[in-house]
C-alpha positions in Angstrom: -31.7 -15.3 -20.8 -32.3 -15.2 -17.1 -33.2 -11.9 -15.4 -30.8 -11.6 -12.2 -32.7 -9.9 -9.1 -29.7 -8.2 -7.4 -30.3 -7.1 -3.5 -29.6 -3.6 -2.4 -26.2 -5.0 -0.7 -25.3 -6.5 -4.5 -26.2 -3.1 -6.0 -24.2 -1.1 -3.5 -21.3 -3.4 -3.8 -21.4 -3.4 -7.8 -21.6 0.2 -8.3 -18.7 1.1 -5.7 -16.4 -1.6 -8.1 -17.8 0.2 -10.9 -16.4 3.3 -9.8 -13.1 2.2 -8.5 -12.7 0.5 -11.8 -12.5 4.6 -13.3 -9.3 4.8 -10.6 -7.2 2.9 -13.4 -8.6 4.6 -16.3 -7.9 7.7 -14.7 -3.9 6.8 -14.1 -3.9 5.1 -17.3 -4.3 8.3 -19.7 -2.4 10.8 -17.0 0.5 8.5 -17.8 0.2 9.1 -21.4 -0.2 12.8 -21.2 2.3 12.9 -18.6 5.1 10.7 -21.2 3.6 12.7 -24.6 2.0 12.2 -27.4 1.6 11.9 -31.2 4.4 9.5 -30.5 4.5 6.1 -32.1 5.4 5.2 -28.3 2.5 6.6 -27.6 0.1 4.8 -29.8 1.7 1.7 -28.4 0.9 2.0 -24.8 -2.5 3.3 -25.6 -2.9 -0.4 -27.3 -1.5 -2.2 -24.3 -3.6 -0.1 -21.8 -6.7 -0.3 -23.8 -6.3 -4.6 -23.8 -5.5 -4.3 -20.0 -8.6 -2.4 -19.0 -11.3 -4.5 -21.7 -9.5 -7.6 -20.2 -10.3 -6.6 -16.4 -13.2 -5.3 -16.9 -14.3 -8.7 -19.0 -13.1 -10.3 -16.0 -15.2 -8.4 -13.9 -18.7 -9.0 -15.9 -17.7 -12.4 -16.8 -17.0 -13.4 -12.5 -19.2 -11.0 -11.1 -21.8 -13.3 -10.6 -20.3 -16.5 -9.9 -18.2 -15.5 -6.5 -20.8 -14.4 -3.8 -17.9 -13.7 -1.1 -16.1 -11.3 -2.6 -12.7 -12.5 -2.8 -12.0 -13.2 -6.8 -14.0 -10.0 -7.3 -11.3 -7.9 -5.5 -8.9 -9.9 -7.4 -10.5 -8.7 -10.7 -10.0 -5.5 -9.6 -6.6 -5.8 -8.3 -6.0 -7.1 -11.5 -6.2 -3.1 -12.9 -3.5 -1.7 -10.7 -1.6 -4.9 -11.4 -1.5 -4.0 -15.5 -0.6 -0.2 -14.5 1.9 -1.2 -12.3 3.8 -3.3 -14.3 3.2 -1.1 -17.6 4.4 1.2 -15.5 7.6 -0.4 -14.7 8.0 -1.0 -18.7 7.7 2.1 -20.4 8.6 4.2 -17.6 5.6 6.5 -17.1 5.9 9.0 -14.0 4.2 12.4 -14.2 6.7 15.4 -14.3 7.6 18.0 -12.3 6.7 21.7 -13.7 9.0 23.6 -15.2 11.9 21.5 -13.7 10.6 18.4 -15.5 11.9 16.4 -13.2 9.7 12.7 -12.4 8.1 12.4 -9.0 10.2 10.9 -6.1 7.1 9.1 -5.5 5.5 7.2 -8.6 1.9 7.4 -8.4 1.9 4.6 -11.1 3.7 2.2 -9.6 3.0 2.9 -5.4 -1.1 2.4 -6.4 -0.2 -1.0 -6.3 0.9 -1.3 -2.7 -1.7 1.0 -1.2 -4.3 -1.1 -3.0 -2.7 -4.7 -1.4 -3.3 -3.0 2.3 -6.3 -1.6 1.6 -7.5 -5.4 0.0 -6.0 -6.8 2.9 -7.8 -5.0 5.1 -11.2 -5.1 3.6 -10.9 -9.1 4.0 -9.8 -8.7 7.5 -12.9 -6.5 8.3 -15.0 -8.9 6.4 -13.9 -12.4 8.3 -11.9 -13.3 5.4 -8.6 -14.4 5.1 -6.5 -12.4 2.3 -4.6 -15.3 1.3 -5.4 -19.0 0.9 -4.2 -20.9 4.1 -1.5 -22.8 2.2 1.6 -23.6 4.1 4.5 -22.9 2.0 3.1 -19.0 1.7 4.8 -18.0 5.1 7.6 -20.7 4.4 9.1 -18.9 1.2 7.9 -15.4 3.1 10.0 -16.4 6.3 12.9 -17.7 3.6 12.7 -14.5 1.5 12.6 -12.3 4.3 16.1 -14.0 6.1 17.8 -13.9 2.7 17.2 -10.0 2.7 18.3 -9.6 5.8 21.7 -11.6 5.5 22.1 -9.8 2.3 21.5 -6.2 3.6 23.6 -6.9 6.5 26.6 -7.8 4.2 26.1 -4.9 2.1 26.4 -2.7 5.2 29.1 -4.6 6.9 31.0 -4.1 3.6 30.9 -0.5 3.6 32.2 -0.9 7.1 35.5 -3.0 6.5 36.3 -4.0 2.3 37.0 -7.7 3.7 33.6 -8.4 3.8 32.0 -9.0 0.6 28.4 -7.3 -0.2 26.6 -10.4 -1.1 25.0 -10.1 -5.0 25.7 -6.1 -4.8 26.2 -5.9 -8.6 23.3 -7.8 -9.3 21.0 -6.0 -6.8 22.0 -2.7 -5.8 20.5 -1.1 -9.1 17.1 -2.7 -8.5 17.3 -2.6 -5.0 17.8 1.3 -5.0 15.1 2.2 -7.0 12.2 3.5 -4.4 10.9 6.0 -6.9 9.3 3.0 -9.0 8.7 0.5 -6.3 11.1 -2.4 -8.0 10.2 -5.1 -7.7 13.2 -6.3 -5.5 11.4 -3.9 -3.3 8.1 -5.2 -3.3 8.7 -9.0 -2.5 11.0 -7.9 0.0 7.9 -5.8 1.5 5.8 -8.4 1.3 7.9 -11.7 2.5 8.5 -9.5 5.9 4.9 -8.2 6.2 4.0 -11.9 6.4 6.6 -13.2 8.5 5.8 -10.6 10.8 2.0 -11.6 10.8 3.3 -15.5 10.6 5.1 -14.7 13.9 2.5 -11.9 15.5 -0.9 -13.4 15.0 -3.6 -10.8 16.2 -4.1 -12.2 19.5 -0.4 -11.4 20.2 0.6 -10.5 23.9 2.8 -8.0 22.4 0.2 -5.8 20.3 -1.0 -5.3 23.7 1.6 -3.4 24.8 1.2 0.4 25.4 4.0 1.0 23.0 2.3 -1.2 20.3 -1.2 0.8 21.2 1.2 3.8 19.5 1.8 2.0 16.3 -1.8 0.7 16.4 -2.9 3.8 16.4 -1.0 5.1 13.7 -2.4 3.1 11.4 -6.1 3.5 12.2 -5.4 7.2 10.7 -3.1 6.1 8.0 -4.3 8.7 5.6 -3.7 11.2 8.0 0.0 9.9 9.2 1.1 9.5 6.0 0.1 13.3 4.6 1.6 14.8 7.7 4.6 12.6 6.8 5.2 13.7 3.6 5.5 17.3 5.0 7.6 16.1 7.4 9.8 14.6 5.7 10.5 17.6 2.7 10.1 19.9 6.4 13.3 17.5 7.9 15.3 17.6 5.0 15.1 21.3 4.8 16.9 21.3 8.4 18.8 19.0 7.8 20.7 20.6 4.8 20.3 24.1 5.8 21.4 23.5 9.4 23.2 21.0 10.2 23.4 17.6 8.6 25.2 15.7 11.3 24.2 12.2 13.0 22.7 14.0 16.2 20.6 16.3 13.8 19.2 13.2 11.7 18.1 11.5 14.7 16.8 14.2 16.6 14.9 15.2 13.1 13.4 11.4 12.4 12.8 11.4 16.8 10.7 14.5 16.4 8.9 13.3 13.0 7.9 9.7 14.5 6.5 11.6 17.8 3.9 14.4 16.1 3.2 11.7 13.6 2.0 9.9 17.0 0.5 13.2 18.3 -1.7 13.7 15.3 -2.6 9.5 15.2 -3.6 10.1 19.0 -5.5 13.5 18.1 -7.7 11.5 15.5 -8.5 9.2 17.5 -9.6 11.3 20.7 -11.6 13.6 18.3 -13.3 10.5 16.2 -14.8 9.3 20.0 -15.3 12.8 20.9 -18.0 13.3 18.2 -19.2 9.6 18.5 -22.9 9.7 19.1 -23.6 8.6 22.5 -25.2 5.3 23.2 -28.7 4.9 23.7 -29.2 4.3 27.4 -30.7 0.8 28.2 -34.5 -0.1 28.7 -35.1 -0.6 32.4 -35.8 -4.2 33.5 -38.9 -3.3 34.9 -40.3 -1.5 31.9 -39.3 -5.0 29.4 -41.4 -7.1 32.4 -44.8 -5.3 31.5 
């Protein structure tokens, strides 16, 4: 047995995956105290998250060592919200609402998922790595995928428009399509086959994303956090008004017009405070003083 001499970078990087790997255990049992217990339901999603976590966190030991640039380790871990997301979507845990017991608009469970893809996404970015292998039929199916939804949404609301037109695969869809709560899957490759036909078509470089109106998008999502809690209060805020007020066409605009702007404001707030306290720059050694 060979003793492996870790650097302090390995260290660092191993205990931070040892503690997001907590992240799933933590949603794991929430969901079952959230769903009930003594159940023999219970017992059995305690057995299928128990085999999830051992397996990801075999995975984890087992790989650890072997990949040095970090990419099949953050698919190990991925591979955690991947089991709660999709136990998630079979058993149909969502926490409950007190005393209303009513589930969360939101799922916890299942939306983990996605947050974890952009965060991934974005740690391989920062890290000179691409998030997915540079194979060419990726952004092929994504481009495909992402017309298909289109031309399918676009039927649907044509139809609601004038009965002639026929809502492409409405029966099929619309039941899967609707459900936001717990991200459905027909939800989340449709996310995803636009996000990378947008990239496909937008590379970084892009003349466009150096447009002052892109700068205000740009922004946004440098304080993401931030943007999306004021969001949230936004949005229960703007449906308040809406229903209270007046819940005309004018109103919803000028409700979603003022929402998109002080989400702005505070994205352009964060970012003038975080240079603000932004330790000043050492000032440079004179010539003169390097020449003796």
């Amino acid at each position: 047995m060979s003793l492996v001499v870790l650097s302090r970078a390995d260290l660092r990087f191993r205990v931070v995956v040892a503690a997001l790997q907590l992240h799933p255990v933590g949603l794991c049992v929430l969901a079952v105290l959230t769903h009930g217990q003594g159940t023999a339901r219970t017992k059995v999603q305690w057995g299928w998250i128990v085999f999830s976590l051992v397996l990801a966190t075999a995975m984890l030991f087992a790989f650890g060592d072997a990949v040095v640039d970090g990419l099949a380790v953050r698919g190990i871990y991925d591979s955690d919200r991947v089991s709660v997301y999709l136990l998630t979507l079979h058993f149909g845990w969502v926490p409950k609402t007190y005393p209303a017991d009513e589930g969360w608009f939101f799922n916890p469970f299942a939306w983990q998922f996605l947050f974890i893809v952009g965060a991934t996404a974005g740690t391989a970015q920062s890290a000179a790595q691409p998030p997915l292998p540079h194979w060419p039929w990726i952004p092929r199916a994504a481009i495909a995928v992402a017309v298909a939804v289109v031309v399918i949404k676009l039927s649907w609301l044509a139809h609601d428009l004038w009965d002639g037109i026929p809502a492409l695969f409405h029966d099929q869809l619309e039941e899967a399509a609707g459900d936001k709560s717990n991200l459905s899957p027909v939800r989340l490759i449709s996310f995803f086959a636009l996000a990378l036909t947008i990239v496909h078509f937008m590379p970084r470089d892009s003349a466009i994303l150096r447009h002052p109106l892109s700068r205000l998008v740009i922004v946004c999502g440098q304080h993401s956090l931030h943007v999306f809690c004021l969001g949230i209060l936004l949005s229960v805020l703007g449906r308040f008004i809406v229903n209270s007020v007046y819940s005309g066409v004018l109103m919803q605009v000028a409700v979603n017009i003022a929402g998109v702007a002080l989400m702005i404001a505070l994205a352009q707030l964060m970012s003038w405070y975080k240079k603000k306290s932004r330790p000043p720059a050492p000032a440079p050694v004179a010539q003169a003083s390097l020449a003796r």
